[in-house]
N, C-alpha and C positions, 0 to 999 in steps of 0.2 A: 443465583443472583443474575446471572447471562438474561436467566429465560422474563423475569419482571424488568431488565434492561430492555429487550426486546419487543417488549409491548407496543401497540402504536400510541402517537401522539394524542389519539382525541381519549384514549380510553385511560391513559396517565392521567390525565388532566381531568377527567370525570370521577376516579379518584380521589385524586386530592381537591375535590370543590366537593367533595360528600363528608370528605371526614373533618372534625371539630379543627380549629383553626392552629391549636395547640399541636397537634399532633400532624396537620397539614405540611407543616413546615420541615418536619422531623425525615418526613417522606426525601428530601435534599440529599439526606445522606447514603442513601440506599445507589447510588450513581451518578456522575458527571450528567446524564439525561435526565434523570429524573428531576437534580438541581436548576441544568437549563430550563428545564417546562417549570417548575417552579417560579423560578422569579423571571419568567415570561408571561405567568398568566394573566391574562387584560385586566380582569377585576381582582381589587384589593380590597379586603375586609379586615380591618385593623378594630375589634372591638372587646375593651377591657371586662364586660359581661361576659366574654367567651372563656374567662380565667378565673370565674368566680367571684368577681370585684361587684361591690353595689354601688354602680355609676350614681343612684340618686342620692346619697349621701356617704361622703367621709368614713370609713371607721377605720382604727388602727389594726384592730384583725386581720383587715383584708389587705396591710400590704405586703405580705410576702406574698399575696394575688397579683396586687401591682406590682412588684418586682420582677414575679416571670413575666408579665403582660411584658413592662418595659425589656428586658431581655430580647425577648422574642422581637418586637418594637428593630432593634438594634442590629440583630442577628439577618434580622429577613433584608433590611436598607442595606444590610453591605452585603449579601447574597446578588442584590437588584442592581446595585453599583458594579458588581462585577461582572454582569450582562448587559453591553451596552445596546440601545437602538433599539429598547425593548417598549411599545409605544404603550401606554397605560389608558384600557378606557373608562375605569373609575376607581376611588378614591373614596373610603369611607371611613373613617377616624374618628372613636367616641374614646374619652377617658378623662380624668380629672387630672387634673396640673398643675402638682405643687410643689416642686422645684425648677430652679433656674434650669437643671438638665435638661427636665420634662422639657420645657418652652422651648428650648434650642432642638432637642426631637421632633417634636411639633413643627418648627419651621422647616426641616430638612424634610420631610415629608413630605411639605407641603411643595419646596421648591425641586425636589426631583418629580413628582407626579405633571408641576406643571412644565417644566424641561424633556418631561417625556409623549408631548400631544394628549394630556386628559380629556377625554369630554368628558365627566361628570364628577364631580365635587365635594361631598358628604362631609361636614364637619360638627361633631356634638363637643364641645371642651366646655368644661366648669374647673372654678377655683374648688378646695378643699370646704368652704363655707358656703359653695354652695352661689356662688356671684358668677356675675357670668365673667368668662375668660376673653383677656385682653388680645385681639389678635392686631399685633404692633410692628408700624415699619414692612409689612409684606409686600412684595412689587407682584399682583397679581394680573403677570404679563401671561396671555396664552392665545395663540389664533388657532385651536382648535376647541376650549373649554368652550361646552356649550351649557352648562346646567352648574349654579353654586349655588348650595342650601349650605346655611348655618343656623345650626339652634345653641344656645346658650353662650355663645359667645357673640363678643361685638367686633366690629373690624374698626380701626384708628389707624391716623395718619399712613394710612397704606396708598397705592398706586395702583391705576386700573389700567389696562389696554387688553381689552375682551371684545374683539370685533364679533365673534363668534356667538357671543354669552345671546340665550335668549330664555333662561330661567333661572330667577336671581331673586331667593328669600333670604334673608338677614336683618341682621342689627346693624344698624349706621347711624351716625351722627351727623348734624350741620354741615361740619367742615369738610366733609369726606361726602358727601353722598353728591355733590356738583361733579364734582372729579370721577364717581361713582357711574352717570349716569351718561357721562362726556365721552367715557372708555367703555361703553356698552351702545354701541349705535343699535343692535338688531333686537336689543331686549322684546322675548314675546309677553313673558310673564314675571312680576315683578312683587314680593310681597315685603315688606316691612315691618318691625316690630320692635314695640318697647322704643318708641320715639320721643320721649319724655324731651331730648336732648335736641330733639330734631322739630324747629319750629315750619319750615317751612318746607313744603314739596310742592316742589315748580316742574310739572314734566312735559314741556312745551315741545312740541312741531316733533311729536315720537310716532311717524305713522304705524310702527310694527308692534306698540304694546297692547294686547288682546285681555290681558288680566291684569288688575290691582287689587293688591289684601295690603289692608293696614291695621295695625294696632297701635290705637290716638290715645292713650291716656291723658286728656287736656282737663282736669278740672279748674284750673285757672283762665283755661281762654288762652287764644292767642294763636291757636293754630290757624295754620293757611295750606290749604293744598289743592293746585291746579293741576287741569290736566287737558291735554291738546290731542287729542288721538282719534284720528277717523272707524280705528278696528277695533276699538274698545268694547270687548265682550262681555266682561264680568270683573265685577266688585265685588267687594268684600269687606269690611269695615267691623272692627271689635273693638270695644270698650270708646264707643264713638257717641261724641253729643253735639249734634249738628246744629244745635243754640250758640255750642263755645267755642266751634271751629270755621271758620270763613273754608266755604266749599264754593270750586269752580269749575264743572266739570262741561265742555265745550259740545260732546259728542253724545250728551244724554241719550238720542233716540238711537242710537247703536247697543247699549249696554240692554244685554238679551239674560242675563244671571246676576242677583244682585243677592247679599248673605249680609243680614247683619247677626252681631253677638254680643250683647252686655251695651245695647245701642238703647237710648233715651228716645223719644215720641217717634218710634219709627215710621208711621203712618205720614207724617209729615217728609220724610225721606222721601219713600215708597213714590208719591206723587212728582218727583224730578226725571222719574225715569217711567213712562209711557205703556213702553213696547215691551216688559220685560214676559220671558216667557219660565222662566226658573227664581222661585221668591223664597229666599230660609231665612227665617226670623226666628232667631235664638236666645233665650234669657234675655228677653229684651223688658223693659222698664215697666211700671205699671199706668195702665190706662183706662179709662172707663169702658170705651168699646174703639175696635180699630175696625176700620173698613179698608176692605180691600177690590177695588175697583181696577180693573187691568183686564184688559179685550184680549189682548193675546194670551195669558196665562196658560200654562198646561199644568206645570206642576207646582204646588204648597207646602210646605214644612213649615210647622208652628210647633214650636216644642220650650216649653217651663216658660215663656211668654205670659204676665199675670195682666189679663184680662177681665175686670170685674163684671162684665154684664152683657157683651154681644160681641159676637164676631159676626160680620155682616162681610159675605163674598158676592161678588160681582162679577165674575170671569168665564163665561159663557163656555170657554176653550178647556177651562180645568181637566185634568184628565188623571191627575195623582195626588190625593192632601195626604197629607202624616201629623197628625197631631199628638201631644203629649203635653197634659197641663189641666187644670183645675175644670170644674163643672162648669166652664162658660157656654152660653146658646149664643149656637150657631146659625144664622138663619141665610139661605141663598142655596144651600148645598140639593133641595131637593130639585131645584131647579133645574142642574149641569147637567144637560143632555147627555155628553160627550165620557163623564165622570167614571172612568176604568178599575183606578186602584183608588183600597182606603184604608189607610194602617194606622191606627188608634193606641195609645199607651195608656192605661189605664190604672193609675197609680196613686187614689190619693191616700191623703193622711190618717183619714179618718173614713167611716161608712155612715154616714147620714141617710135619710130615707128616702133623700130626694134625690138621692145619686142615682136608684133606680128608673125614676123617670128620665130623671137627664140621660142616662142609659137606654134607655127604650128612646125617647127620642132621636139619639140623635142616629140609632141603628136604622130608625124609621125614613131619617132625611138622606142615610147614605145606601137606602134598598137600590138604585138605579146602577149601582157601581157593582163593577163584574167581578172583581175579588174586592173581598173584604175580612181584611186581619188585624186582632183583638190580642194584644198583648195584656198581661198581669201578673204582680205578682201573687196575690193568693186567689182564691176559686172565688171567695165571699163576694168577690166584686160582679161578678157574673151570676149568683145565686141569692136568689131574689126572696129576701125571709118572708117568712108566711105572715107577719102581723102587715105588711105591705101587700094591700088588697086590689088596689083599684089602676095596678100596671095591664095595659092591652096588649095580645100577643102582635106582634108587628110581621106584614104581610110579605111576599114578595122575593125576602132574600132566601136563594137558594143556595148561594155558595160561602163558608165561613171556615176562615183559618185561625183559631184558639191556639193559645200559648201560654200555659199559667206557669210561670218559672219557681213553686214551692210544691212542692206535690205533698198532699195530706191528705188527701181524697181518693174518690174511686171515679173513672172514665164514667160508670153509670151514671153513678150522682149528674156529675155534668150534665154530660148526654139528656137525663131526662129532663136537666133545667131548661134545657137550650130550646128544645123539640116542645115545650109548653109554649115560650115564649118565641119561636121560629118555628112555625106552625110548617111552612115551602119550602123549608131547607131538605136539600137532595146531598151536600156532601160535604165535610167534613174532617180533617187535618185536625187532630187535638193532640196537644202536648202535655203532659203532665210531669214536671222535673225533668229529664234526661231522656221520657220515653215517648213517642210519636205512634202513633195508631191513626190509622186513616177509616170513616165511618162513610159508609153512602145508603142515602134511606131512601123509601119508595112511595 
């Protein structure tokens, strides 16, 4: 016992941050040292997965899982209570909370981490059904907290004084988010979610906010969200309909990253913001054709975006597209001088005949780009059946990275499909389920 008391500090403590969290703690009892570097160690990972519990839903099996978690919960705060001046630099707390107990745990974790200098904040809490959890009454005072992420809970009638805070996702409501934003002067990055409750976002004369994410669910109208920020870098916007929402965003020619997701005529968005150099448009709404015109662009992501009929690019600068979404033609792509990466998902529903052309195509528009990778899940998609006569081999591309994530085939087969129709191809990455072989031809 002398000789594991004897250890140094940094090799205890590497230790106990390797073994599972249950038994981390176990390590306390082995000596008055080993207990001190215990509940001294800066990061705390409190997570009810680690005891066997299915955080994503309720069942009654798993509470004698939740009962050690809570134990444990219990056992390690009055360990941490009896070391004082011990400074915590983060806090990470996932579990479901369905007793009055739970709730009162919950706050006492919450108010010694931030009595202890936290910078970082982690908080996943849900009710038993699965609603998100109420986090009520908290005085979330800290002049060192610099990062608070909440998923599944909301925060109410709570109190802010976070001079420090300059990353800040959650659920907030109306009443709380003025007092919210009053008690965060230095916020960098700011994202919001599930605002159903929350009609307006006013973030006036914030010169230090650099990111906004929001999640608008307005199908009745009525939102309003301003924004006053000279360092405004990037946006972010989900389940957004910029018809139903009054948008006022002051610093458009700043915003250099814009994301939408489950966002309605995005194309019409796209044009507020000029200079952007990073564009991801995700399950966004159906449209006949979208154009995307932007001088500065470097990099594209288009992905499950239902596009009936053209994608027309304009961005001279392009340097990265990633597409994944139905046979729509593409036209501008043979043009991008500059055009480096191009990673394709190739996924659809069915195999039509014209898939093969629209596949030779658009391999043909993106020959100019120095890697080029083809994601799928079965081979058929790449193997071009013999009653499909009149596909021409496409010239040029020498380098291709393959990925078929069902393997049922052989690397030949492939192989020899590929080298009919990539007559220049020099080399080679092919995956076939779980196994990777690299091919270089002459």
């Amino acid at each position: 016992m002398d000789r594991i008391s004897n250890l140094p500090i940094e090799i205890i403590r590497e230790i106990q941050s390797r073994l599972p969290r249950i038994y981390a703690v176990k390590t306390s009892i082995l000596s008055k040292k080993w207990q001190r570097i215990w509940a001294s160690h800066p990061k705390i990972l409190l997570d009810e997965i680690d005891f066997g519990a299915d955080y994503s839903r309720y069942r009654v099996k798993d509470k004698p899982k939740r009962d050690a978690f809570l134990t444990y919960l219990i056992k390690s705060l009055e360990i941490r209570e009896r070391h004082k001046n011990c400074e915590v630099d983060e806090l990470f707390l996932r579990m479901i909370v369905y007793s009055d107990a739970d709730e009162l745990l919950v706050n006492k974790w919450i108010s010694f981490a931030l009595e202890n200098s936290i910078k970082r904040l982690c908080l996943s809490l849900q009710t038993i059904r699965r609603d998100h959890y109420y986090l009520y009454g908290v005085a979330f005072c800290s002049h060192k907290l610099v990062d608070l992420i909440t998923s599944d809970c909301k925060i109410t009638n709570c109190s802010f004084k976070l001079p420090a805070l300059k990353l800040l996702f959650l659920f907030v409501e109306d009443d709380d988010f003025k007092d919210l934003i009053a008690g965060c002067p230095l916020i960098e990055q700011l994202r919001i979610q599930d605002t159903k409750k929350l009609r307006t976002i006013n973030l006036v004369s914030n010169p230090n906010l650099q990111f906004f994410g929001v999640h608008l669910p307005c199908p009745h109208g009525g939102g309003k969200i301003r924004i006053e920020s000279p360092n405004l870098h990037s946006l972010e916007f989900i389940s957004f309909n910029i018809h139903l929402c009054e948008l006022e965003i002051m610093s458009t020619t700043t915003v250099r990253k814009l994301t939408l997701l489950h966002a309605n005529d995005p194309e019409t968005f796209i044009e507020k913001f000029p200079l952007l150099d990073k564009l991801v448009l995700d399950t966004c709404g159906w449209s006949q054709k979208l154009h995307i015109s932007q001088p500065n662009l470097v990099s594209l992501v288009l992905k499950d975006s239902t596009v009936r009929r053209e994608v027309r690019i304009d961005s001279p600068k392009l340097k990265s597209l990633e597409y994944k979404g139905g046979l729509t033609d593409f036209t501008g792509i043979q043009y991008l001088q500059e055009l480096e990466f191009v990673l394709l998902y190739l996924d659809p529903i069915e195999l039509p005949d014209n898939l093969y052309s629209w596949f030779r195509d658009i391999l043909e528009s993106c020959a100019r780009s120095k890697t080029l990778s083809l994601i799928c899940d079965i081979q058929e998609v790449v193997l071009i059946p013999v009653k499909v006569t009149d596909i021409l081999p496409v010239n040029d591309i020498k380098n291709l990275e393959l990925e078929i994530k069902t393997r049922h085939g052989t690397f030949e087969v492939v192989i020899d499909e590929l080298i009919s129709i990539l007559p220049d191809l020099k080399t080679l990455p092919l995956t076939l389920g779980s196994t990777t072989k690299f091919f270089k031809f002459s």
